[in-house]
C-alpha positions as CSV (number, residue, x, y, z in Angstrom):
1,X,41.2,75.5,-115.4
2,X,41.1,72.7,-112.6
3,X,43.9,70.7,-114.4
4,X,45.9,73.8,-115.0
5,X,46.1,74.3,-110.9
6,X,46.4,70.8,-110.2
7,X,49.3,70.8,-112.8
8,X,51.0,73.8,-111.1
9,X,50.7,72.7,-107.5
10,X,52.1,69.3,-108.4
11,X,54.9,71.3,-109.9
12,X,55.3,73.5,-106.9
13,X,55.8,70.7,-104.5
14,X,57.9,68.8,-107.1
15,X,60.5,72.1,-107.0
16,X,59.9,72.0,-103.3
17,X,61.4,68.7,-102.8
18,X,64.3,69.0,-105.2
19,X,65.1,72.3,-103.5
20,X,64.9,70.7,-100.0
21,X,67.0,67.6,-101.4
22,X,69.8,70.1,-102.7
23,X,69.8,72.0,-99.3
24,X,70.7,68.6,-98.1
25,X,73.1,67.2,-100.6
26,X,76.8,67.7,-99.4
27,X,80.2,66.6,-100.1
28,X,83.3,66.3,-98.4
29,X,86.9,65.2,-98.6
30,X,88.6,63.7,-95.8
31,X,92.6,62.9,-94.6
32,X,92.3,60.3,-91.6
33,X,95.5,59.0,-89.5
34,X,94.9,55.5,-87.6
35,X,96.2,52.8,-85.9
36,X,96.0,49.2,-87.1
37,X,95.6,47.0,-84.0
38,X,95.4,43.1,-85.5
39,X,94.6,39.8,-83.8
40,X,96.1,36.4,-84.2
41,X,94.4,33.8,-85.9
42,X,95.2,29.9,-86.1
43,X,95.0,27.2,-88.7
44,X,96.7,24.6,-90.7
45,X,99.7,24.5,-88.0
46,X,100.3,28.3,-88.0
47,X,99.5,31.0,-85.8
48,X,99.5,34.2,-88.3
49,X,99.4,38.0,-87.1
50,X,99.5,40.9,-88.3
51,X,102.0,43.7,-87.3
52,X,100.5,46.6,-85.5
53,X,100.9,49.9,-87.7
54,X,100.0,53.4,-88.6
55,X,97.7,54.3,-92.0
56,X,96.1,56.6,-93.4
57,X,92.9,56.9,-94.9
58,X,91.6,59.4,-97.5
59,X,87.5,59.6,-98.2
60,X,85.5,61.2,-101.0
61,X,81.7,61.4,-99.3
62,X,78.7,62.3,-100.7
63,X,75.4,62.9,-98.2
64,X,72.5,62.8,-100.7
65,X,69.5,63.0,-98.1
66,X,68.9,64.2,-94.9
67,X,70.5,61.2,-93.6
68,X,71.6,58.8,-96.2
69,X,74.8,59.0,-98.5
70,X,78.0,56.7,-100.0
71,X,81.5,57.7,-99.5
72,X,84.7,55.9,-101.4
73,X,87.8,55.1,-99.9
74,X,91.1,54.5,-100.1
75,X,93.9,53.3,-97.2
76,X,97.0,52.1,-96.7
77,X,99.4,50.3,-93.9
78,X,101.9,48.4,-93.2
79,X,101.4,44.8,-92.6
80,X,104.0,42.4,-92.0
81,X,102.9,39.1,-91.2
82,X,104.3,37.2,-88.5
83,X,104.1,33.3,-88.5
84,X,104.4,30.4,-86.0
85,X,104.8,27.0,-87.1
86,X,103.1,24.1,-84.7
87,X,104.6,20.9,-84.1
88,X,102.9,17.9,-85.9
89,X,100.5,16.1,-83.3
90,X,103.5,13.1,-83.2
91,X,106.9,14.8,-82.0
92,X,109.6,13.5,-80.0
93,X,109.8,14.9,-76.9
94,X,111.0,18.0,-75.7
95,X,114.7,18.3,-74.9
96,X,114.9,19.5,-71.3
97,X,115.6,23.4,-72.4
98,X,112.1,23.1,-74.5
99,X,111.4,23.5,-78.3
100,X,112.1,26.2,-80.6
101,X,109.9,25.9,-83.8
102,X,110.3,28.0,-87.0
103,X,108.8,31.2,-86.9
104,X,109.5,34.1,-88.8
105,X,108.0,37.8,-90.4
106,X,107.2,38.5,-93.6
107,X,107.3,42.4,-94.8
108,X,104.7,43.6,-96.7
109,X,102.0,46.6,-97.4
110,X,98.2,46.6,-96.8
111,X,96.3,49.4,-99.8
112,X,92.3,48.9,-99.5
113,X,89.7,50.1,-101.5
114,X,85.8,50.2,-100.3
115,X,82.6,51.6,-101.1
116,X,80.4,52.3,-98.1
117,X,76.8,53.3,-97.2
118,X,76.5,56.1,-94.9
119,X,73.6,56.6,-92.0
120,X,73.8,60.6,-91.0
121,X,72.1,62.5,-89.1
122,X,72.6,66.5,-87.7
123,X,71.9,67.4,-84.3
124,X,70.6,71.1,-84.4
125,X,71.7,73.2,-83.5
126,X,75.3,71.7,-82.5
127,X,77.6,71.5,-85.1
128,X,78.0,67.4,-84.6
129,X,77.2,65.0,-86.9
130,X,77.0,61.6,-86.1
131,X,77.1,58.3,-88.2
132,X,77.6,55.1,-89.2
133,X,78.6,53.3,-92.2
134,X,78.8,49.4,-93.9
135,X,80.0,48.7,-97.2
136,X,82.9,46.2,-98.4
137,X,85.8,46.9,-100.9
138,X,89.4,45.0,-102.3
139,X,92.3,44.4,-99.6
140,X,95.4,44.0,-101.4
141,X,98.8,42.8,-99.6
142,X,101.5,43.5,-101.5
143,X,105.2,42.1,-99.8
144,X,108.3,43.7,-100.1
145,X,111.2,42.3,-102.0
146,X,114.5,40.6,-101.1
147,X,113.2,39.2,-98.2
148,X,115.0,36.4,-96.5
149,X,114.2,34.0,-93.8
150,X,116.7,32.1,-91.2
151,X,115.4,29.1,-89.4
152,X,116.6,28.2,-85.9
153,X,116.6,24.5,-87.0
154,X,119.6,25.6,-90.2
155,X,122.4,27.4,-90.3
156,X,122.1,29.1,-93.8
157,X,119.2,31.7,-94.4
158,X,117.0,31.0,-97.3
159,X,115.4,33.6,-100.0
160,X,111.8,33.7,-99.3
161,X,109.0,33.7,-102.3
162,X,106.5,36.1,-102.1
163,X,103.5,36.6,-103.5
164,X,100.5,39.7,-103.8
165,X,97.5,38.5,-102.4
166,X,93.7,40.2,-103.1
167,X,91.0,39.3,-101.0
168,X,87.5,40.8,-100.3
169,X,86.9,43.2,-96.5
170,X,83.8,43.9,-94.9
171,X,83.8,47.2,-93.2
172,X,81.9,48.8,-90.7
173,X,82.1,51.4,-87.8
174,X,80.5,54.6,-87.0
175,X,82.1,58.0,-85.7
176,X,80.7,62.1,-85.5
177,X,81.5,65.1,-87.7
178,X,82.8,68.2,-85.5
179,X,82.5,71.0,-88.1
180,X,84.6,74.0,-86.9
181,X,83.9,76.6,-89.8
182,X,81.9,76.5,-92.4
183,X,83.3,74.4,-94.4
184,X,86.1,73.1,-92.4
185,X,86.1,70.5,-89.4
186,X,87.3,67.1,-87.7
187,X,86.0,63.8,-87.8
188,X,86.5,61.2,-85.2
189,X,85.2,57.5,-86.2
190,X,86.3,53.2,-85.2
191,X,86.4,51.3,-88.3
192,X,86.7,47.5,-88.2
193,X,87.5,45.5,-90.9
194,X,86.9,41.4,-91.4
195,X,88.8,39.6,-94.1
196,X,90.2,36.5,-94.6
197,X,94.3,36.2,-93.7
198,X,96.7,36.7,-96.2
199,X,98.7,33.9,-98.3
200,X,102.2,35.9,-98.8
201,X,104.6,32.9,-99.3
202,X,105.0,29.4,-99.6
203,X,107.6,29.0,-96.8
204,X,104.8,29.5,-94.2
205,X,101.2,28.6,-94.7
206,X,98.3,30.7,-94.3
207,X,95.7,29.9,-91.5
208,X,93.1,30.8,-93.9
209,X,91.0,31.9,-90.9
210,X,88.6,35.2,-90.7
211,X,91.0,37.9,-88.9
212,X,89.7,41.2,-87.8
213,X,91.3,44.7,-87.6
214,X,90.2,47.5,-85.7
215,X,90.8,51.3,-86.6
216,X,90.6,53.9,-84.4
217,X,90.9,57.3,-86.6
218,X,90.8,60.9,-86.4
219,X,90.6,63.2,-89.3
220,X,90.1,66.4,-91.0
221,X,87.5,67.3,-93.6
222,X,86.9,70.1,-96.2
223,X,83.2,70.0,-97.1
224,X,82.3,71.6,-100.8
């Protein structure tokens, strides 16, 4: 008879827990517009940037806990590179109206795809939700075609070579859920991403330096 009640309470709490971890479980589907705001790195006698731009972002997130869950992502940009040749260390010198080295832009697309670990929390009884998030993912730079390039050095332009380049991002950032309705609300978050810079073409070389690119989104969200 003991076991039997034993059995059942450890049953009880068992349903308790699974019912409490359901309450909690929720997913969500989010449309995010951002700004891409770049810095400039430096290496191998080239000063490399990327373009400032507009993206979007679309989530799929899943809160499995009261304040843990994993979202997927996809984004996109634009991401033209722009590229400054250095001198070599031994030059002639200046002509009295200065130097004018090669520099030049290559056009090309930014589509990244990460998997992230969420931190959540809800603040009772407002209807914010702050978070923040880590995870890592594929950034793929894919150039447009027909480019050309004219150096201030020639007189004739030259067809530039591009090339798709994949490297690995770390992301991070944090932001707060504003839910509106019921199932219906806004979310406001900074994302940064860390990756190493692109390698579009051999007419300019990569600085193969660690850049950095901020994100400042807001979105929308439909929570299931």
């Amino acid at each position: 008879m003991r076991m039997q009640w034993m059995q059942r309470a450890v049953l009880a709490v068992g349903l308790a827990a699974l019912a409490g971890a359901t309450a909690y479980a929720q997913t969500d589907v989010a449309l995010n517009i951002y700004g891409a705001f770049s810095g400039t790195t430096t290496g191998n006698g080239t000063a490399q940037s990327p373009s400032n731009a507009a993206g979007a972002l679309l989530e799929v997130r899943h809160i499995s806990k009261p304040w843990f869950g994993y979202e997927g992502t996809y984004a996109y940009n634009r991401a033209n590179q722009n590229y400054l040749l250095f001198p070599p260390p031994l030059v002639p010198a200046c002509p009295t109206g200065g130097c004018t080295f090669p520099s030049g832009v290559v056009s090309a697309n930014a589509h990244e795809v990460t998997g992230d670990y969420i931190a959540s929390l809800k603040l009772k009884p407002t209807s914010f939700r702050p978070f923040a998030l880590a995870g890592g993912g594929l950034l793929l730079d894919v150039p447009s075609s027909g480019q050309t390039y004219c150096s201030p050095l020639i007189t004739n332009c030259t067809t530039v070579s591009t090339s798709t380049t994949t490297k690995g991002v770390f992301v991070y950032g944090a932001g707060v859920d504003w839910t509106l309705l019921p199932h219906i609300g806004l979310r406001l978050q900074y994302r940064g991403n860390l990756y190493k810079a692109p390698n579009l073409t051999t007419l300019f070389t990569s600085t193969g330096a660690f850049t950095h690119t901020a994100e400042p989104m807001l979105g929308a969200f439909f929570r299931f």
